[in-house]
N, C-alpha and C positions, 0 to 999 in steps of 0.2 A: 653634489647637487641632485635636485631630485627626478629630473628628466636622465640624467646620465645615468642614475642609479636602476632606473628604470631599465634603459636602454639596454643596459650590463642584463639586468634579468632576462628580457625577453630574448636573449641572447643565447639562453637555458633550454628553452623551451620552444615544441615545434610550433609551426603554424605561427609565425611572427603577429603579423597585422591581425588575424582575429585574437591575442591573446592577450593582446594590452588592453588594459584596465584602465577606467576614466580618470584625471589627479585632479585635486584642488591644490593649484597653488596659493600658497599663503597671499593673503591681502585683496585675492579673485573675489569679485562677489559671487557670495552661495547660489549655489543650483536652485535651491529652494524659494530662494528671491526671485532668480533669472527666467527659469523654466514658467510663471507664471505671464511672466511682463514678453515673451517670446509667443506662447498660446494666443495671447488674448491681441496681438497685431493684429489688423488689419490684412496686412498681406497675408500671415501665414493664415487667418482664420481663411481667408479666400484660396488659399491652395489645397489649405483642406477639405473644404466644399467640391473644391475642382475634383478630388478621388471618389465626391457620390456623381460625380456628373462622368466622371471614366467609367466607374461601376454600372450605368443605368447605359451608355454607350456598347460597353460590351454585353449587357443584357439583352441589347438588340441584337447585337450582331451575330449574338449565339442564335437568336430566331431565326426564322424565314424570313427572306426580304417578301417571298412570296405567299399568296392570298386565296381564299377559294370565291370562284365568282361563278354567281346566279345567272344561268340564260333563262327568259321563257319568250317567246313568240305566239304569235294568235294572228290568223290568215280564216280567206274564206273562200271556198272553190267553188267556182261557177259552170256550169254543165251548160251549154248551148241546149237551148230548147229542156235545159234540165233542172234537176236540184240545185240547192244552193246548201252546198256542208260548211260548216265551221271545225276548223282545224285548230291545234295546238301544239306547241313543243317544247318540250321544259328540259333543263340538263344543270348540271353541276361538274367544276372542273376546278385543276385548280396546277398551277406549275409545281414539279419537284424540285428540290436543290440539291446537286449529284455531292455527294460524301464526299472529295476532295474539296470542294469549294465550303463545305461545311465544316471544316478541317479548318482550312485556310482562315474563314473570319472567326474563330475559335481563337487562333493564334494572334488575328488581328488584334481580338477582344483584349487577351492577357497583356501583350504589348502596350496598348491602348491605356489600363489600370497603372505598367510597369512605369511608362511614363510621366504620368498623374502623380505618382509615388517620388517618381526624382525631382520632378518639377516643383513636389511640396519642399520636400529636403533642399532643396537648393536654395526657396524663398527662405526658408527657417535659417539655413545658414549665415547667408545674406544679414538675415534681420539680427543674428549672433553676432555679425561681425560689426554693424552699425550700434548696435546694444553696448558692444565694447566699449567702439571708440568714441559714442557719445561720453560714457560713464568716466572712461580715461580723462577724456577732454574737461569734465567737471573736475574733477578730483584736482587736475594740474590746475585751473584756474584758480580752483581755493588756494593753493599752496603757491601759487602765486601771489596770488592775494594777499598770503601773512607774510612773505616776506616784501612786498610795497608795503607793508603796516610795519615791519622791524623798521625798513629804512626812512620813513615818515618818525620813528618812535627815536630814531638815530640821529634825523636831521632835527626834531625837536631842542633834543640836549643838547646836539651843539648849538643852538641859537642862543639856549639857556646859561650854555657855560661860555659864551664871546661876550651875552650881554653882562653877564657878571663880571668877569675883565677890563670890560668899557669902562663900567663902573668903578674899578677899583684903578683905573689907567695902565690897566699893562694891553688892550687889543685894541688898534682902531676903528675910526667910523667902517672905513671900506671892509675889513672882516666881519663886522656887523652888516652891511648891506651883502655883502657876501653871503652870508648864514640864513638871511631872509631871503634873500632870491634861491637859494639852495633850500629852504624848507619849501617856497610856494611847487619849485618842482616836482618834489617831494609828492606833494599833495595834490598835484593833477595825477602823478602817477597812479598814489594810492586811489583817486575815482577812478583812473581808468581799468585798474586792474579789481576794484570791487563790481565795474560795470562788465569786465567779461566776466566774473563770476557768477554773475546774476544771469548772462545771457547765456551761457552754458548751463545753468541749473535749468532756466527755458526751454532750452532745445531739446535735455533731458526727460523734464519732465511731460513737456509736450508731445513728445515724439512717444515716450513709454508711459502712458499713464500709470500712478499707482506705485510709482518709484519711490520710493522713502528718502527723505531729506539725513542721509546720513552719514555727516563730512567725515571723512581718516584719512590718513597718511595715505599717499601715493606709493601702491607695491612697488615692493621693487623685485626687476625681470632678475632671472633665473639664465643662468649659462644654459644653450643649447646643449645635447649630444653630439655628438663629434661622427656619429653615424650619420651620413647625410640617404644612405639607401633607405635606411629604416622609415624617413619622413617623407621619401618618395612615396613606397609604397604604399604605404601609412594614407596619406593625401590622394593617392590613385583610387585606391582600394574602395573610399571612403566616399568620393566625388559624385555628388548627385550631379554635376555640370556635367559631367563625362557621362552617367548614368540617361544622362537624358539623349545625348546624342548616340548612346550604344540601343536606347529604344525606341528613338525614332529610325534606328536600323534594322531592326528587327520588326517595328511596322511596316518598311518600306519591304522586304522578303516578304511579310505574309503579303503582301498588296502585289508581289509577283507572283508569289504561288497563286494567291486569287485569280489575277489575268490569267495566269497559265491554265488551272483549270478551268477559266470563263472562254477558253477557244471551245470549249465543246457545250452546248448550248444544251440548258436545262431543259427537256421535256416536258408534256403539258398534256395530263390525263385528266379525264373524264367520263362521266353517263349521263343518257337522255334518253328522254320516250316523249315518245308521240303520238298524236289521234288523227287520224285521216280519215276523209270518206261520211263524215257525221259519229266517227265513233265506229264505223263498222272494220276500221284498219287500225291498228294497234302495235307500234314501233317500238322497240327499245336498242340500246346497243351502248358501245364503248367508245371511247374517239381519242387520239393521240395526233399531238402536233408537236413536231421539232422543228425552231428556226435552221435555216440554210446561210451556217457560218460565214461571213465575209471577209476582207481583208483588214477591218479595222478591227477586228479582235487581236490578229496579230500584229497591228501595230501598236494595241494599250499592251500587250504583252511583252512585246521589244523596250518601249516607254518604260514601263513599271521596273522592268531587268536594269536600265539603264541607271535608272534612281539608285537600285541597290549599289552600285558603283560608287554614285555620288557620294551615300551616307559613308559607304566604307572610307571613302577620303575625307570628310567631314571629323572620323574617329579618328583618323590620322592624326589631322592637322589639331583636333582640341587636344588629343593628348600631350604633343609634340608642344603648345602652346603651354600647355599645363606643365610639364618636366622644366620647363624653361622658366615657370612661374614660382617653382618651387624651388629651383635651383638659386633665383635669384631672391627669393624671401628667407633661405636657410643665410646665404652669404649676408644679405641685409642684417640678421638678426643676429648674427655675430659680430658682425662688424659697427653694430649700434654700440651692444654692450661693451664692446671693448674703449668705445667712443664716450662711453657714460663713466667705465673707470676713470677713463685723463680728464674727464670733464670735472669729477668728484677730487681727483689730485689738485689741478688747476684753481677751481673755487679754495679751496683750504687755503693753497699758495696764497688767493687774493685778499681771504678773509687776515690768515698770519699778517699780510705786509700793511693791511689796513689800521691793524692794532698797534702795531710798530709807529706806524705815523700816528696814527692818536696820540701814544706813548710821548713820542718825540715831539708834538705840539703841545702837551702839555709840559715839556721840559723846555719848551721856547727854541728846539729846534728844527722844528718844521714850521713853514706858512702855513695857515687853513686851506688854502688853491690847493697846497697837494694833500692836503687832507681830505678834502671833499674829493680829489679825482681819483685817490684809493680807493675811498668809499663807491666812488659808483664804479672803477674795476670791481671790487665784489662783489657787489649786484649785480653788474653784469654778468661775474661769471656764475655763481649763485643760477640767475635765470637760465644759463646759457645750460648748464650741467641738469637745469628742471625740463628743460625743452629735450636735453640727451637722452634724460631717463623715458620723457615718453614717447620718443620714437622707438625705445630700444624695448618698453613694456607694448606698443601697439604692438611689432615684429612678434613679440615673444608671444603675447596672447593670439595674434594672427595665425601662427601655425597652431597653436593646440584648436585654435575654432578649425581649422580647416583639418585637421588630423581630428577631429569630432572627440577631442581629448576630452570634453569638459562640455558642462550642465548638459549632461545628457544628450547630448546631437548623435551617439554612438544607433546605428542603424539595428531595430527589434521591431519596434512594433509595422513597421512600412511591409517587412515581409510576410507578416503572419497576416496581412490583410491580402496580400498576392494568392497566398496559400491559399484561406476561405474562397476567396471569390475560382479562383482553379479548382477546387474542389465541388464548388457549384456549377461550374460549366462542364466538366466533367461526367458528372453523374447525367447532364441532360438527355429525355428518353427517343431514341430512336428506332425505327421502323423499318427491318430487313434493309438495315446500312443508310436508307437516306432519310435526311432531316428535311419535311419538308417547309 
């Protein structure tokens, strides 16, 4: 099989999870179709937009939250029995931002992008996995569809070939009303199974615009690997869900490192001059002001420490959810296809016994009752073994979307965009260590 053959390779070679290579399984719709009808969602075009709205966030954050602001004042001094001078005072000032707190929303900023990044990947995922199991969902309804159309085409001949009997006196009236009440079922079945087909094409096309009306064969799933570690790490490794809560952890640290360096409170330099006297006094000088730290720095400081705890248990528990999630989709996916084998033995069995009785009603030793209840044992099992196959094709293509096996979900360009913008906040220029 070709996930096991797979599995055997990477087996060779170091660095497991970065070294596997994307597959098309047989009968998957192409990447070339999928990746276009994934781009152009709705969701994902808006998770995308969300990475310029992280990008212009951490553009701020790399600035100064602080600003330079204009004094001037104008007064007039009055001399008892004296002059009258017009004074003025003009000054410019502006707060620093001390280098560790410049540091700190630096790291907020990347975080900030990092999570933007999973939170796109996540939607894209998502919208992979509903892409699927819409396309799935179609595909079985058609193949439903033509088998209500064999068995409408089944109960037909037999109406044909009881009333020709009628006619020649070998079947009576009641197999004749028989054969007729067993065509009309027939024929709601066959509406109702062209109206899920129709209503699955809807939801299809609806939900993906631009899907191509193009009915085939229902794939058929592929045996797992027998390595269940490989598709652990595989799916960890891979997890924009998990991605997301490992960088809202690492926003919540810089947001302590921030508090922690916001106990020491940024300073606030300036100059000014001034006119006294009518102009005959002439002031200039420097001026600094530091706030007088209180206790509520240290308690956004204690607050913010506390957070980091939370997210760390946050990463616990989704991974711990997630091992559990995969554990139970490897066993799922096993246990489908081996459900689709008996289901595929079973049908045959039904389809065999239904020809037998055919056989034997046209050799006059069967009644048509059990002739007709053969028939719809086959179609049931027929359907029963269509419904195995797609639970055991959703399981099988569920893990390759979530192991980012396929149409390209494999993570590249998310980090090269990490890189650029880190590489721009980096370079940013500063001034004997503080950013103001």
């Amino acid at each position: 099989m070709m996930i096991r053959l797979l599995l055997i390779g990477l087996l060779t070679v170091p660095a497991t999870v970065q070294a596997v290579q994307p597959v098309q399984p047989p009968g998957l719709m192409p990447t070339e179709i999928a990746r276009p009808l994934l781009e152009q969602d709705p969701g994902v075009a808006a998770a995308r937009a969300g990475l310029d709205v992280a990008l212009q966030e951490a553009d701020i954050l790399d600035k100064s939250p602080h600003e330079w602001t204009a004094r001037a004042t104008g007064q007039q001094r009055r001399l008892d029995s004296g002059p009258r001078y017009n004074e003025w005072n003009v000054g410019i000032e502006r707060t620093l931002r001390l280098p560790g707190k410049a540091a700190a929303d630096r790291d907020l900023g990347r975080a900030t992008v990092a999570e933007s990044q999973a939170r796109h990947g996540a939607v894209l995922q998502e919208t992979a996995r509903e892409l699927m199991a819409s396309w799935v969902d179609w595909l079985a309804a058609e193949s439903a569809r033509e088998l209500a159309e064999n068995s409408l085409q089944s109960a037909q001949a037999s109406l044909a070939a009881v009333e020709k009997r009628v006619r020649a006196g070998d079947a009576s009236k009641l197999d004749l009303s028989i054969a007729r009440a067993e065509l009309a079922e027939q024929r709601r079945l066959d509406n109702d199974a062209k109206t899920q087909a129709f209503a699955a094409w809807s939801r299809l096309s609806t939900r993906f615009p631009g899907v191509k009306h193009q009915i085939q064969a229902l794939p058929a799933p592929l045996r797992i690997g027998e390595d269940a570690a490989f598709w652990r790490e595989r799916i960890l490794a891979q997890s924009d869900e998990l991605k997301v809560v490992q960088t809202q952890m690492r926003m919540a640290e810089a947001r302590a490192e921030r508090a922690r360096a916001d106990k020491t409170p940024d300073p606030t330099l300036g100059v000014y001059t001034a006119s006294e006297a009518g102009g005959t006094e002439r002031i200039g000088g420097i001026m600094i002001s530091i706030p007088i730290p209180g206790g509520a720095r240290d308690s956004r400081s204690a607050k913010a420490i506390a957070e980091v705890a939370v997210s760390r248990r946050e990463i616990e528990l989704r991974q711990r959810q997630m091992e559990a999630g995969i554990a139970s989709a490897i066993v799922t996916a096993r246990g489908a296809y081996d459900s689709l084998q008996i289901a595929h033995e079973g049908a045959a069995a039904m389809q065999e016994n239904a020809a037998l009785m055919q056989r034997a009603y046209a050799l006059g030793e069967a009644e048509l009752q059990a002739v007709l209840l053969a028939r719809r044992q086959a179609s049931t099992a027929l359907n029963n073994a269509l419904q195995a196959q797609v639970a055991a094709l959703k399981a099988y293509y569920g893990l390759l979307v979530d192991a980012h096996l396929i149409w390209n979900l494999e993570h590249d360009q998310d980090s090269t965009i990490g890189l650029r913008h880190a590489g721009r906040m980096d370079n940013s220029i500063t001034m004997k260590g503080i950013t103001p």
